[in-house]
N, C-alpha and C positions, 0 to 999 in steps of 0.2 A: 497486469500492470502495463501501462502505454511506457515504453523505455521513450520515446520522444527521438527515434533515428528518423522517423520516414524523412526523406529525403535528403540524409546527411550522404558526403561522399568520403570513400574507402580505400583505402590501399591497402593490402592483404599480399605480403610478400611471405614464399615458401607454398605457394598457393595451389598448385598444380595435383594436390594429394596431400593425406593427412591431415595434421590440426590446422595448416593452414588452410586448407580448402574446406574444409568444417567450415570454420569462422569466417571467411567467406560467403559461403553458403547460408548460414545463420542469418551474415547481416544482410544478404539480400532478400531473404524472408521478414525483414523489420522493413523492406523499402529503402534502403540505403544502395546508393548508386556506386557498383565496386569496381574497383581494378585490380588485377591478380595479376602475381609474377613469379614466373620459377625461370629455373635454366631450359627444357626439357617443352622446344615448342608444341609438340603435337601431342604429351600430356596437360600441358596447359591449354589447349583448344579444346582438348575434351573437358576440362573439368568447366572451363567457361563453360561449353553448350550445357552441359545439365543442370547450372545452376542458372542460365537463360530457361531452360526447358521446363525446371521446377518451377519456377517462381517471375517469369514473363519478365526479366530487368534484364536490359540491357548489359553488357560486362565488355571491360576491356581488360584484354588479354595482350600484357607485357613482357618476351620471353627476353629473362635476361642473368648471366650468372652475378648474382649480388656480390659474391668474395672479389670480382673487379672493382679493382678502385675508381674506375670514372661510370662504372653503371647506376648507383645508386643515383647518378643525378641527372642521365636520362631517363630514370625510370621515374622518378617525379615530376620530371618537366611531361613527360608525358601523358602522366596520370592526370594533370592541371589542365594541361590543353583538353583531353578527353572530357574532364568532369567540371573545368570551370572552375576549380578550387580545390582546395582538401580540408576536409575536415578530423577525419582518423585513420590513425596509421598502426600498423601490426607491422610489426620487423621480423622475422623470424625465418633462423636458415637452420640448414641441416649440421649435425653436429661430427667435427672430425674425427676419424676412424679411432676403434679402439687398441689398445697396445699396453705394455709396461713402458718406465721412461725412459729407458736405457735404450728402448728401438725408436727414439724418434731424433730427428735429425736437424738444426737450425731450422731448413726449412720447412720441414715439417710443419714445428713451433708458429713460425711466419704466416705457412697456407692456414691453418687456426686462428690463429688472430685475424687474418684475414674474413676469415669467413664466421667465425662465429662471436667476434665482438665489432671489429670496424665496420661490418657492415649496417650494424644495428648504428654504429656513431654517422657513419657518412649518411645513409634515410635518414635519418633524424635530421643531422645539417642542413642537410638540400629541402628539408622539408617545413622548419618554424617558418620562414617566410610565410609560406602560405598558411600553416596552424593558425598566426596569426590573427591573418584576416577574419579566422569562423570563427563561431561564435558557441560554436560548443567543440573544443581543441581537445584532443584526446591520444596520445601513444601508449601502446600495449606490446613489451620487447614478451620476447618466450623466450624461455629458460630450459632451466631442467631444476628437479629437484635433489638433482646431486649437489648444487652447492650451497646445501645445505646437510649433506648425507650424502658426502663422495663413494664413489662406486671403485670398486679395485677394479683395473686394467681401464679403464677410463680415464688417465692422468689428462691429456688436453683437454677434454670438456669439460673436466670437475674443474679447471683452473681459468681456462678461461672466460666459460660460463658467469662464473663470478664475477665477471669485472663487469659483464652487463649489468648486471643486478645492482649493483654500487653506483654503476652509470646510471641506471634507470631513477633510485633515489636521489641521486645529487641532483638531477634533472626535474623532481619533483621540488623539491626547494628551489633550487636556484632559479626555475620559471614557473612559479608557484602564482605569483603577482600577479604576470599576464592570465593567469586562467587556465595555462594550458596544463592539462591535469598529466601523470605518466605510473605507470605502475607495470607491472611483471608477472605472469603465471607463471609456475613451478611447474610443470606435469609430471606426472609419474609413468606407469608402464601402460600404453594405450597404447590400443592396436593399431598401429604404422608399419611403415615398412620399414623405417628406420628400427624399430624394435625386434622386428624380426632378424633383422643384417645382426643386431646386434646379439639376439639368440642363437644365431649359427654362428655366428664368432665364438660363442662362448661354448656351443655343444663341441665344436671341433678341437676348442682346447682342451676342452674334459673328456673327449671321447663319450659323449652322451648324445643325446637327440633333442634338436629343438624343444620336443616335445617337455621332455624331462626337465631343461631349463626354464622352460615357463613356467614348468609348475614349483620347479624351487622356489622364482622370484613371486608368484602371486602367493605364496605362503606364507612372504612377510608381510603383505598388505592386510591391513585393518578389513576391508570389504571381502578378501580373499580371491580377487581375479585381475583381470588388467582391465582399463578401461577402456569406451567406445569414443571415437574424436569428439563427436557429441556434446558428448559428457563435459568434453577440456571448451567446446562451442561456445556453451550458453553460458557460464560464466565470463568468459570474455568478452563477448555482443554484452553484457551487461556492464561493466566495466568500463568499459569503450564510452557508453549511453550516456545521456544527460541524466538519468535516474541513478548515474551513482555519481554525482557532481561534488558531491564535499570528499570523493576517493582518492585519493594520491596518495603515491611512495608505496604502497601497498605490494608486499612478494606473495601473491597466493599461491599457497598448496592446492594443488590437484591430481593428486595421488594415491585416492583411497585408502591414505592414514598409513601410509607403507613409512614414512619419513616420523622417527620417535623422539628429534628432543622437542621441548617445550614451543 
């Protein structure tokens, strides 16, 4: 299937590692001309050079912490100077530490909202202008598929998470007219680093070993393992694509069926 990217341009935020340098990676195997951003400059230089070194495109590389309220709009001004416009945008940060609620503290609460919903609203902001102008408009926020199947000791991500997801639909309707399409993956447990932080939180509260909690948590997946970034990739570059043009509002699961209501 020709998805119809070659030559659309990208911004791939959380890019430096994991699902976002996946889908990064992905769309510069369609020919899509990308820009990536994390905090962490010289993991995001490398993850540029190999997705230059796969796939011979150009990258630009924007190191920048998104939970800052004024970076999300240097990092698009930047992205537009580099690429001449934008066409599709991936928002997506890392998710705030795990805890009970009773240990978390105003600001706590604040650096969360911060970083795992405002930053998905300020890209977005800084970013319809140019949406705009292309002609095939596409944002794709990451989630998790907790909020939909909250996770115990996860209270800020199961809650704040959510409110992306509700941003992401209203955002489908309410700029539905213009064209510009907006939808949400879900991910489940895919091998990240962030999965792992989040397995050694959990061995050390149980007095068990990574090991052991991976294999609780792939036991309730439908597939029976975690997934590969890959995997959460190629749905997304599809998504993103003019081949899924009648897509919006859409929360997909990507969880190897671990997530059981309806």
């Amino acid at each position: 299937m020709n998805l119809g990217l070659k030559g659309k341009r990208a911004l791939v935020v959380g890019a430096s590692r994991g699902l976002g340098f996946a889908t990064a990676k992905a769309l510069a195997a369609e020919g899509v001309q990308v820009a990536i951003s994390s905090r962490n400059a010289e993991k995001l230089a490398t993850a540029a050079k190999e997705i230059v070194d796969a796939h011979g495109i150009p990258v630009t590389a924007i190191p920048a912490d998104i939970s800052d309220m004024d970076a999300p709009a240097d990092v698009i001004a930047k992205t537009v100077a580099a690429l001449g416009g934008l066409d599709l945008l991936v928002t997506n940060a890392g998710g705030p530490p795990p805890g009970p609620f009773e240990s978390f503290s105003e600001e706590d609460w604040a650096k969360g909202v911060d970083l795992s919903f405002m930053s998905h609203v300020r890209l977005i902001r800084e970013a319809l202008p140019h949406l705009r102008k292309s002609d095939a408009p596409s944002v794709l926020t990451v989630t998790s598929y907790t909020v939909k199947q909250p996770l115990d000791n996860l209270i800020l991500s199961n809650s704040i998470r959510a409110a992306t997801v509700a941003l992401t639909k209203s955002l489908s309707s309410e700029l539905g007219a213009e064209g510009i399409r907006f939808n949400s993956i879900l991910p489940g447990w895919t091998l990240t680093e962030r999965v792992t932080q989040l397995m050694e939180a959990r061995a050390k509260a149980n007095g068990t070993s990574v090991a052991e909690e991976t294999a609780k948590q792939t036991a309730e997946s439908a597939l029976g393992r975690v997934g590969q970034p890959e995997e959460f990739a190629k749905p997304a570059v599809f998504l993103l694509s003019p081949a899924a043009s009648y897509i919006t509002g859409v929360s997909l699961l990507v969880d190897g069926g671990i997530t059981k209501g309806l």
